[in-house]
DOVEXSE-702929 format. One record per residue (C-alpha): residue in three letters; chain; z, y, x. Coordinates in pm, 1 decimal, padded with zeros to 6 digits, always signed. Layout:
RODO   residuo   cadena         c3         c2         c1
RODO       ALA        A          Z          Y          X
...
This chain:
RODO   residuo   cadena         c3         c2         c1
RODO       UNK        A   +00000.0   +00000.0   +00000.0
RODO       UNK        A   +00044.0   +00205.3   +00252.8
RODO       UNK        A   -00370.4   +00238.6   +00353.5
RODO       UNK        A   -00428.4   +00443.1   +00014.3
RODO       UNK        A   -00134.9   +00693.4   +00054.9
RODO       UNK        A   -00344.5   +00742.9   +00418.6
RODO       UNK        A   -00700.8   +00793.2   +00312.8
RODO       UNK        A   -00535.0   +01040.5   -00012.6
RODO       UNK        A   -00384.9   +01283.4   +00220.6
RODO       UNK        A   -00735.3   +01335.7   +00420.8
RODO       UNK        A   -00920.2   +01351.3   +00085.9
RODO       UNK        A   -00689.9   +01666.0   +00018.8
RODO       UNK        A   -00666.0   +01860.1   +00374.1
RODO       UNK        A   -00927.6   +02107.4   +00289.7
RODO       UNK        A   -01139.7   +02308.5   +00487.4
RODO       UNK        A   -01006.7   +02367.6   +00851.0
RODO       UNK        A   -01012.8   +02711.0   +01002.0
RODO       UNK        A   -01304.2   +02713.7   +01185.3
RODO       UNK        A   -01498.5   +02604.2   +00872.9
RODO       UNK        A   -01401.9   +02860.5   +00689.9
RODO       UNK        A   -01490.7   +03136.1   +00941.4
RODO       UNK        A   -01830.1   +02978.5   +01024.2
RODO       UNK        A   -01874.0   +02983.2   +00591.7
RODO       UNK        A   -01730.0   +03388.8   +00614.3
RODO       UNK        A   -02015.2   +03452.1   +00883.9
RODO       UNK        A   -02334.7   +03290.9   +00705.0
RODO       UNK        A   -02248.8   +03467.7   +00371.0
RODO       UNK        A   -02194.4   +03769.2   +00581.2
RODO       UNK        A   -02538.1   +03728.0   +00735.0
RODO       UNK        A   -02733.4   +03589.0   +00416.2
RODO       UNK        A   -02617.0   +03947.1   +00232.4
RODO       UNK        A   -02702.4   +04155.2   +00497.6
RODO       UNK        A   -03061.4   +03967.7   +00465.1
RODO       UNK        A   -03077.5   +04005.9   +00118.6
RODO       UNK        A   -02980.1   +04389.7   +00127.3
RODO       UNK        A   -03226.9   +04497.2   +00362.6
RODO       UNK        A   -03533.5   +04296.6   +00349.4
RODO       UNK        A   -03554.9   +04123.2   -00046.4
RODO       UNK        A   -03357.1   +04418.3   -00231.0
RODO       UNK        A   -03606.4   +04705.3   -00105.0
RODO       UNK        A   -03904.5   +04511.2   -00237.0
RODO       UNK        A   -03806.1   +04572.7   -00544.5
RODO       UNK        A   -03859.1   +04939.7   -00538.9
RODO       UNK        A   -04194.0   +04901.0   -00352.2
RODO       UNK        A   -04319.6   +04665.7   -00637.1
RODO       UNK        A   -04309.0   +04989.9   -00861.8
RODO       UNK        A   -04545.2   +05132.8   -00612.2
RODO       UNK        A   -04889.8   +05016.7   -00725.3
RODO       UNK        A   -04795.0   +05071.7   -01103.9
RODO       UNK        A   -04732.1   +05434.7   -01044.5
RODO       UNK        A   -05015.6   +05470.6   -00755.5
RODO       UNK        A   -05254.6   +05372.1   -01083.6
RODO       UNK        A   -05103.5   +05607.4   -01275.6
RODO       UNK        A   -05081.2   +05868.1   -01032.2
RODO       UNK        A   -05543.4   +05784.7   -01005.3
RODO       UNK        A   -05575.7   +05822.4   -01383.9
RODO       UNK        A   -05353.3   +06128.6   -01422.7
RODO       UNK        A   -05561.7   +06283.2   -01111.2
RODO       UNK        A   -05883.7   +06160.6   -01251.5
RODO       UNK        A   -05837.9   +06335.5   -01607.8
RODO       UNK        A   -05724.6   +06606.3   -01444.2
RODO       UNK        A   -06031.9   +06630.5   -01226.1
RODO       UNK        A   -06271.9   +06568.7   -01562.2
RODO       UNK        A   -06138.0   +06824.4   -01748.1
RODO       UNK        A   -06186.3   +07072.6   -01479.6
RODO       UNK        A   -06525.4   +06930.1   -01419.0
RODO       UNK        A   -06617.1   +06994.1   -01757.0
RODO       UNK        A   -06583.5   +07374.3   -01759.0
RODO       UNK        A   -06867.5   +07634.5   -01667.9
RODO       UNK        A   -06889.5   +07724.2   -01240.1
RODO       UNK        A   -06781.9   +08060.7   -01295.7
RODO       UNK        A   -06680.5   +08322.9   -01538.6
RODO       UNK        A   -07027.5   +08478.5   -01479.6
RODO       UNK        A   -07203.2   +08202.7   -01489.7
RODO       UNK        A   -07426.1   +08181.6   -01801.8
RODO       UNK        A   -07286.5   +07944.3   -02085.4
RODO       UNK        A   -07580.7   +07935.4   -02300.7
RODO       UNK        A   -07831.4   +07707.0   -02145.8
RODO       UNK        A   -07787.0   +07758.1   -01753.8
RODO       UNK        A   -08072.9   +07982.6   -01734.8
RODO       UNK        A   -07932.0   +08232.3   -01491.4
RODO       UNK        A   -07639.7   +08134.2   -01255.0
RODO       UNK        A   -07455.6   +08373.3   -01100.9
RODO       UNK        A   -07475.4   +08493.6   -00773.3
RODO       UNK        A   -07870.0   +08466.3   -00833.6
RODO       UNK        A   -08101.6   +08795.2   -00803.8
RODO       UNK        A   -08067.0   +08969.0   -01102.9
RODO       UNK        A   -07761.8   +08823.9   -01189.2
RODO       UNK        A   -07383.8   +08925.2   -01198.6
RODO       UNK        A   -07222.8   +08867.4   -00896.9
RODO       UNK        A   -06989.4   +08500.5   -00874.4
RODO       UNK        A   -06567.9   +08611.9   -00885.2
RODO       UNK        A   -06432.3   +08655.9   -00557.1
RODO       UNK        A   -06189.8   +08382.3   -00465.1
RODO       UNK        A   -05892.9   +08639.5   -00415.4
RODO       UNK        A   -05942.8   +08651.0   -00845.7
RODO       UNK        A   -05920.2   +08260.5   -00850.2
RODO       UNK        A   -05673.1   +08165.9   -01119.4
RODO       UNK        A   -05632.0   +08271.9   -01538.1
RODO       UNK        A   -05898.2   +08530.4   -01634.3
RODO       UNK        A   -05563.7   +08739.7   -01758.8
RODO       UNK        A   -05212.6   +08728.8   -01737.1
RODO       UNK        A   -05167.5   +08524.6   -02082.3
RODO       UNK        A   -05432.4   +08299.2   -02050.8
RODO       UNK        A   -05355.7   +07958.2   -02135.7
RODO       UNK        A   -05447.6   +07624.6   -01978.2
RODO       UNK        A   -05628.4   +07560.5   -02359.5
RODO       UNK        A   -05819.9   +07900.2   -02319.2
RODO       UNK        A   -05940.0   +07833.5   -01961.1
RODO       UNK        A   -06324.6   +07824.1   -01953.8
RODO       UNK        A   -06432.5   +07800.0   -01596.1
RODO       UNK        A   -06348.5   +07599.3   -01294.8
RODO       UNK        A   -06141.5   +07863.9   -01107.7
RODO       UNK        A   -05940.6   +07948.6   -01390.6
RODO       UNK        A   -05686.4   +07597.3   -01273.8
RODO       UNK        A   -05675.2   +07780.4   -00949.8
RODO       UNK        A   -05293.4   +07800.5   -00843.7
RODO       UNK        A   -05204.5   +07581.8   -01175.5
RODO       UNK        A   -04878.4   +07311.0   -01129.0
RODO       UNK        A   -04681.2   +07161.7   -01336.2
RODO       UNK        A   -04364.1   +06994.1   -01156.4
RODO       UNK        A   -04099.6   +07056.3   -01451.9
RODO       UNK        A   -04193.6   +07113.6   -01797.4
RODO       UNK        A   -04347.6   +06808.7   -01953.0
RODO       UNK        A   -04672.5   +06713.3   -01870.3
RODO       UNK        A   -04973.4   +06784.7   -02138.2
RODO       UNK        A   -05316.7   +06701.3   -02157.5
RODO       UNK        A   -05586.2   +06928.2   -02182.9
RODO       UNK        A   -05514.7   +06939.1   -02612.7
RODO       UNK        A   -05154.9   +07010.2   -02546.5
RODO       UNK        A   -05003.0   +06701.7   -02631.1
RODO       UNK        A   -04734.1   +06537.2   -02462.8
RODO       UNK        A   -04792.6   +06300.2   -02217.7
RODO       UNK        A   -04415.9   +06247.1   -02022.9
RODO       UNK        A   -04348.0   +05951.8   -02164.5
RODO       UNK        A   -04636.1   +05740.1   -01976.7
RODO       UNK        A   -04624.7   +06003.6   -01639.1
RODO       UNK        A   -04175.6   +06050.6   -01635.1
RODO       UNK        A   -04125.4   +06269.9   -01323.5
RODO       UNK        A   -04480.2   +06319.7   -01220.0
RODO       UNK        A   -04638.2   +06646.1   -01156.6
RODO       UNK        A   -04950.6   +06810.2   -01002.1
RODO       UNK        A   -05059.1   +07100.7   -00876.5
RODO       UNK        A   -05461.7   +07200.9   -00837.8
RODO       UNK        A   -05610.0   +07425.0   -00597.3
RODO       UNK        A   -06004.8   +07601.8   -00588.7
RODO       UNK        A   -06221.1   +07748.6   -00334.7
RODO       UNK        A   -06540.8   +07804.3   -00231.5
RODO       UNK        A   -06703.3   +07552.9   +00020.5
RODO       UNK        A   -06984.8   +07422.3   +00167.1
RODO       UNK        A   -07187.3   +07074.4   +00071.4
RODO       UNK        A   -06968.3   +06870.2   +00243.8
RODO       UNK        A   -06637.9   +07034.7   +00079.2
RODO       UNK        A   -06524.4   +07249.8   +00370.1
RODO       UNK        A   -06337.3   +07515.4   +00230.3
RODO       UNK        A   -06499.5   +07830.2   +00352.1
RODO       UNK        A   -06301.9   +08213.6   +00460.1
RODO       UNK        A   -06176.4   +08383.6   +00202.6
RODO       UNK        A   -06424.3   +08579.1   +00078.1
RODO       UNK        A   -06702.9   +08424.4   +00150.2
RODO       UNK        A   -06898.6   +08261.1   -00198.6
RODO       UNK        A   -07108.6   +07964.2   -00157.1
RODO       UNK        A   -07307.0   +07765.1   -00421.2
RODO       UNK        A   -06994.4   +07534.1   -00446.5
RODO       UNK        A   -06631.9   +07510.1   -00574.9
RODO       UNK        A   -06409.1   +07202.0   -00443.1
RODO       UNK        A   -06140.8   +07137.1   -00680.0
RODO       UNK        A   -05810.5   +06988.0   -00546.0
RODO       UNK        A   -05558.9   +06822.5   -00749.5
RODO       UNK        A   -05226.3   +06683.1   -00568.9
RODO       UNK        A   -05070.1   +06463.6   -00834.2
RODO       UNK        A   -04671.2   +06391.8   -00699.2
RODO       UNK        A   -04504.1   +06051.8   -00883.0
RODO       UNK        A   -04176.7   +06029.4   -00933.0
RODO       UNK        A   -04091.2   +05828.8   -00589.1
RODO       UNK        A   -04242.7   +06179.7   -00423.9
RODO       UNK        A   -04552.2   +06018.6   -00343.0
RODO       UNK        A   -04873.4   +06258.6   -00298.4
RODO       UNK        A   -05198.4   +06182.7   -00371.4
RODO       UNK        A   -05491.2   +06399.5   -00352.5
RODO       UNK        A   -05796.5   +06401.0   -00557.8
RODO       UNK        A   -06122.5   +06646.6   -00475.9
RODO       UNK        A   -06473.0   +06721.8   -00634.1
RODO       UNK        A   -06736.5   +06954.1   -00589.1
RODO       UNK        A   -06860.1   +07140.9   -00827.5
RODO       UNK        A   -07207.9   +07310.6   -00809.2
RODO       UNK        A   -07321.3   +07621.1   -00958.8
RODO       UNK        A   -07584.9   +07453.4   -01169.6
């Protein structure tokens, strides 16, 4: 009888001391893995969900500025004279980029260089109707720039006017990533 009392006390020793520490140091280890390789993934995999929003947003942006007349001389009836031509009313000077007066409104804007200088980083963003559109862009924003350039987009001096407008938009998501969207528009 006295084999069984034996072989019950070792069942019920436990885990010695160096077990225990060894156990302390992998779980140590395995979190300090887990916090700094597997837990940051997990804001990164939000990354190409917003960097596809961040193209569409940019991309309407760019179509309804595309959409709009060259210039605020240019002729809106047909095309037949374009400004800047001989004969024809001289194209606004980039230093008058931006709203065609001080309480025109994004839905009164009628020309390209009227977005000039136009962001929107706070107030919820609209489309070009007005209607709200925070709910599917939450803590983006953009802001748009115009100026004259050449062909190949170059922006030229100030003051110089060229036969083309590159349109910038910088749309920001809400991890503070920028991405920058261009086209040229001619004056055709």
């Amino acid at each position: 009888m006295s084999k069984p009392r034996k072989n019950a006390a070792r069942a019920q020793q436990g885990f010695t001391l160096i077990e225990i520490i060894v156990g302390i140091v992998t779980l140590g280890i395995s979190i300090v893995l887990l916090s700094v390789i597997i837990f940051p993934q997990a804001q990164r995999s939000a990354e190409p969900i917003l960097q596809s929003r961040a193209a569409t947003l940019g991309q309407a942006i760019l179509d309804e500025i595309m959409s709009k007349s060259f210039d605020e001389n240019s002729d809106r009836s047909g095309g037949a004279e374009r400004c800047g031509e001989t004969g024809a009313t001289s194209c606004t000077l980039e230093v008058d980029f931006g709203p065609d007066g001080a309480g025109e409104t994004r839905d009164r804007f009628n020309d390209v260089d009227d977005y000039d200088g136009l962001n929107d980083t706070t107030s919820p963003l609209e489309d070009a109707l007005g209607d709200e559109i925070a709910a599917r862009y939450s803590g983006f924003g953009y802001a748009i720039s115009v100026c004259y350039s050449d062909s190949s987009g170059e922006c030229l001096n100030t003051g110089a006017i060229s036969l083309f407008k590159r349109v910038e938009v910088t749309v920001t998501t809400s991890l503070g990533q920028d991405f920058q969207f261009s086209a040229i528009r001619g004056n055709y």
